[in-house]
C-alpha positions in Angstrom: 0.0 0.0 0.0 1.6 3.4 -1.0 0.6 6.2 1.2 1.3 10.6 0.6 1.9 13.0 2.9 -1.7 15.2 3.8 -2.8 17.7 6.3 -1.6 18.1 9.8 -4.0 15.9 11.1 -2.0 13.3 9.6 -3.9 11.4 7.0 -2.9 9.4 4.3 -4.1 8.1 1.1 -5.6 4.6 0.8 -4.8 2.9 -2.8 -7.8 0.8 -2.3 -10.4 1.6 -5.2 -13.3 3.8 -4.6 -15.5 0.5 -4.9 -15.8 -1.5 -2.0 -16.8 -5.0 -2.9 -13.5 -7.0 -3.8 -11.5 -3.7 -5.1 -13.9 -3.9 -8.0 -13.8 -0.6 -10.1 -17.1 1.0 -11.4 -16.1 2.3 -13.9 -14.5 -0.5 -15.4 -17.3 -2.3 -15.4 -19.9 0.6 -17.0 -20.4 3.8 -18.1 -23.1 6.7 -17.8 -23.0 6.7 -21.7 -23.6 10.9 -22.0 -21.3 12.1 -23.6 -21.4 15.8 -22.2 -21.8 17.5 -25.9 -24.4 19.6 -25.1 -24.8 23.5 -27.0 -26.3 24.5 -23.4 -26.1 23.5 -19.9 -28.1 24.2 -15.9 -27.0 25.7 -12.9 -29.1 26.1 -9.9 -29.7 29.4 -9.0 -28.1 30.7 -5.7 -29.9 33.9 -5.5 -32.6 33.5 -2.2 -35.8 34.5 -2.3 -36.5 35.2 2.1 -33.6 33.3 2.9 -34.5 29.9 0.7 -32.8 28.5 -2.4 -34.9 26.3 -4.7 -33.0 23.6 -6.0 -35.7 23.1 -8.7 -34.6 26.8 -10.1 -32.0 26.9 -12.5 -30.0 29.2 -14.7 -29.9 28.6 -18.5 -26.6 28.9 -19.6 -26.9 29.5 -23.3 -23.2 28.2 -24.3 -21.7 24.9 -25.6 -20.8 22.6 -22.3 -17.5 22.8 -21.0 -15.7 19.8 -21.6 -12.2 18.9 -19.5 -9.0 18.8 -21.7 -7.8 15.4 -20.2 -10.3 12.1 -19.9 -11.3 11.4 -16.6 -9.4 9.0 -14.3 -10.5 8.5 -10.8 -7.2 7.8 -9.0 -5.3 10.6 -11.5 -7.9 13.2 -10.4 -9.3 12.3 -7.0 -6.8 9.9 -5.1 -8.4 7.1 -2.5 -9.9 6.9 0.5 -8.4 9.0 3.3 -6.8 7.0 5.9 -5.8 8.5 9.5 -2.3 7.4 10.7 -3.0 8.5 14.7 -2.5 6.2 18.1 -6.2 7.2 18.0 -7.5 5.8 14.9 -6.3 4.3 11.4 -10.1 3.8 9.9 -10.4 5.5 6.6 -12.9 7.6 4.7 -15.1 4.5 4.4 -14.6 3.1 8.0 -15.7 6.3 9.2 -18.9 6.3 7.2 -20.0 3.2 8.3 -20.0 4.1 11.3 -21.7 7.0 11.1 -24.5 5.2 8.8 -24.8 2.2 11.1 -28.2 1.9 13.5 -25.9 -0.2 15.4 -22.7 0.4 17.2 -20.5 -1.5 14.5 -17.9 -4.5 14.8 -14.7 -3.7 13.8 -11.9 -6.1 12.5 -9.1 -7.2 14.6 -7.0 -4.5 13.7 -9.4 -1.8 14.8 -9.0 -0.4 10.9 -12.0 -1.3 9.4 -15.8 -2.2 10.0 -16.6 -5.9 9.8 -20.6 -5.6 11.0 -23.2 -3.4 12.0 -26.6 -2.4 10.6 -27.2 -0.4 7.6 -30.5 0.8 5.9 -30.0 0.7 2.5 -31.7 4.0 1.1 -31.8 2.6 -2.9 -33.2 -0.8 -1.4 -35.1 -0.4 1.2 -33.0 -3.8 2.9 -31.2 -3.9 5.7 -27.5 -5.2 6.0 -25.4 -6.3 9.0 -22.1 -7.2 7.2 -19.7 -4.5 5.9 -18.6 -6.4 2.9 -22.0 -6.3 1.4 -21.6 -2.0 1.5 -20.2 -0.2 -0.8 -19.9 3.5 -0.1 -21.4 5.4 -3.1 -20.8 9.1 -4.2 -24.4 10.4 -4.6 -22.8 12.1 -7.6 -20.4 10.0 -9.1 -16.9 11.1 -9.3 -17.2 10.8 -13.0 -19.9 13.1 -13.0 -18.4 15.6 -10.9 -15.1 15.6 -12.7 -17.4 16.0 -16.1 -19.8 18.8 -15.2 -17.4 21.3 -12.8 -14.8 19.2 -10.9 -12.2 18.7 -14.2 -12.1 23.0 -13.2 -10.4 22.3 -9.7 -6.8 21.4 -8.4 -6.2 18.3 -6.8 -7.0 19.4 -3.2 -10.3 20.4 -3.7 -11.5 16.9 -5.5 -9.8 15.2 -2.9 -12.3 16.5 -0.8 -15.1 15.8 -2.5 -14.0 12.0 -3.1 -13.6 12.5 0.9 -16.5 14.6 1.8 -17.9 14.2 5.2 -19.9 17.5 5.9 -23.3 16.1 5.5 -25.2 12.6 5.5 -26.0 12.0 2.1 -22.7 13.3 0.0 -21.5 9.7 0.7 -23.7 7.1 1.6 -23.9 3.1 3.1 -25.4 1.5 -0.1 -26.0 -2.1 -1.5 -22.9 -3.3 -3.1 -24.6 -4.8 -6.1 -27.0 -1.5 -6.3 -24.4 0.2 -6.8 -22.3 -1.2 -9.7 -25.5 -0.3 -11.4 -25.7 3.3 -10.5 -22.4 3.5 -11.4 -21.4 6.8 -12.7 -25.2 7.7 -13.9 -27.1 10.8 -13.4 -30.8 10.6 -12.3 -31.2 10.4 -16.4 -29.6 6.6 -16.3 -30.3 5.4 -12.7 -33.4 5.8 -10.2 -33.4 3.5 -7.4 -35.5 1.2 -6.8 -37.0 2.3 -3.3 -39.8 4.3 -4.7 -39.9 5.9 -1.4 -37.0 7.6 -1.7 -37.3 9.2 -5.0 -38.0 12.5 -3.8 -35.4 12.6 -1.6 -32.9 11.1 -4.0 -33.2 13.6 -6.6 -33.6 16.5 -3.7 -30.1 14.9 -2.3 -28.2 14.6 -5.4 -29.4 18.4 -6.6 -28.1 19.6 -3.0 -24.6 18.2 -4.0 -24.8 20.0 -7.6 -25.5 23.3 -6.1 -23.1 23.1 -2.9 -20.4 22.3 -5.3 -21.1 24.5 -8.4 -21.5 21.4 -10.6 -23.4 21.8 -13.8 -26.6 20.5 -14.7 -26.9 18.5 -18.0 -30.4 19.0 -20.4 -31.2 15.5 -19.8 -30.4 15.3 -16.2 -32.7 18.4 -15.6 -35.7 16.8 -17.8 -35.0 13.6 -16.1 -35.2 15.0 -12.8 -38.5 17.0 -13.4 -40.2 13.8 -15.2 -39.2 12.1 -11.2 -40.2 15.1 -9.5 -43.7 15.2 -11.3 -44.4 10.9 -11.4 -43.8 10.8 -7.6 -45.9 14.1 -6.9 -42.6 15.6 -5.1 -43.3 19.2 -2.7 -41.6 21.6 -4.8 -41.2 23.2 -1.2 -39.6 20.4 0.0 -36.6 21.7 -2.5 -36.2 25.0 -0.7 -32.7 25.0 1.2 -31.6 28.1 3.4 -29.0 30.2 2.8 -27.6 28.9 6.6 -27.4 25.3 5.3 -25.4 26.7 2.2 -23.2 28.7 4.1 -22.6 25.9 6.7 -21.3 23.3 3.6 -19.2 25.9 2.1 -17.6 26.9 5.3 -17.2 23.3 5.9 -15.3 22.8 2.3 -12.8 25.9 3.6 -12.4 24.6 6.7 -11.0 21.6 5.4 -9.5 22.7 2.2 -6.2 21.3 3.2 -7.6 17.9 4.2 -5.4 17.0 0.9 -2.3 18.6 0.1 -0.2 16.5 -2.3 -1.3 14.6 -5.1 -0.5 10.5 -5.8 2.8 9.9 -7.7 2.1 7.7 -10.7 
């Protein structure tokens, strides 16, 4: 395992891949398919109105999409899992998450490094799981998505964080394995899940990450996400998000905006 040098706190990068289940990698295995050539794009509009930000407002940016000069690779661009190195701890990014995500006080593995049980709500499922290895830890929006609509615009630090991103509950989440692989690096355009209960919530969540980010919105993922909004009779209202919450996730990014400071040597 190699390791870099990060922030004072004295973490380390995990090589492991991003996918959980036997090191498998997502994006070996399938793509969104969108291509990103679009002659507009989204944003979601940050101007309040009383203190509230629709997520279901956007900008129309009437300009080709920007597309990143180099193809997207996940270790190149956003490193692994975080890893602390402290008498305190050695879980990593995932460990941690786990843990957080876990209705159970969790099990962990001889060495104290990583979760071997606990019990997990699948949000996409529905299911419940009490052994680690069946969770993978998903980014709502996939690190190929990122990189592709904003992300590909940032140094190495900042995606760092987002790969690592623990200011909220539903930036990364404790997700079926298997559920997963099929998400892959899909938009709401290519991938609902299949808890019809959490629709709403799903497309509120991954909208949230778009606009505390910056990340753009593609045509199709905006029609796809109104044709959800509209089949599962989502509260528009239930969109609003206050200025405060915003604030609180950006201070959160600056806070820790040296939670990576040197990038993997290939």
């Amino acid at each position: 395992m190699k390791k870099w040098p990060v922030a004072l706190i004295a973490f380390v990068f995990s090589v492991a891949a991003f996918a959980d289940l036997n090191a498998l990698n997502v994006d070996a295995l399938t793509s969104s398919g969108e291509d990103f050539h679009y002659s507009d794009y989204f944003e979601i509009q940050e101007a309040p109105v009383s203190g509230f930000i629709n997520l279901l407002n956007y900008r129309h940016i009437q300009k080709s999409f920007p597309l990143p000069q180099a193809p997207y690779n996940r270790d190149r661009h956003f490193g692994g899992w975080l890893r602390d190195e402290t008498p305190e701890s050695c879980l990593n990014t995932r460990g941690k998450v786990l843990i957080r995500d876990s209705q159970t006080e969790v099990k962990l593995t001889t060495s104290g490094c990583s979760v071997e049980s606990g019990e997990w709500d699948d949000p996409y499922t529905g299911r419940m799981h009490f052994k680690a290895s069946d969770i993978q830890i998903d980014h709502l929006v996939a690190l190929k998505n990122a990189y592709m609509t904003g992300a590909h615009e940032w140094d190495f630090e900042k995606r760092c964080l987002y790969a690592n991103y623990m200011g909220n509950n539903f930036h990364l989440l404790s997700v079926n394995g298997r559920e997963n692989l099929k998400k892959s690096d899909h938009s709401p355009a290519g991938y609902t899940p299949p808890n019809r209960a959490y629709m709403c919530q799903f497309v509120k969540q991954w909208l949230n990450v778009k606009l505390i980010w910056t990340l753009r919105v593609t045509p199709v993922e905006k029609e796809a996400i109104q044709q959800i909004v509209e089949e599962n009779h989502c509260n528009r209202s239930w969109f609003d998000v206050t200025s405060q919450e915003l604030r609180t996730q950006r201070d959160y990014m600056r806070q820790n905006a040296n939670l990576c400071v040197a990038p993997p040597v290939f």
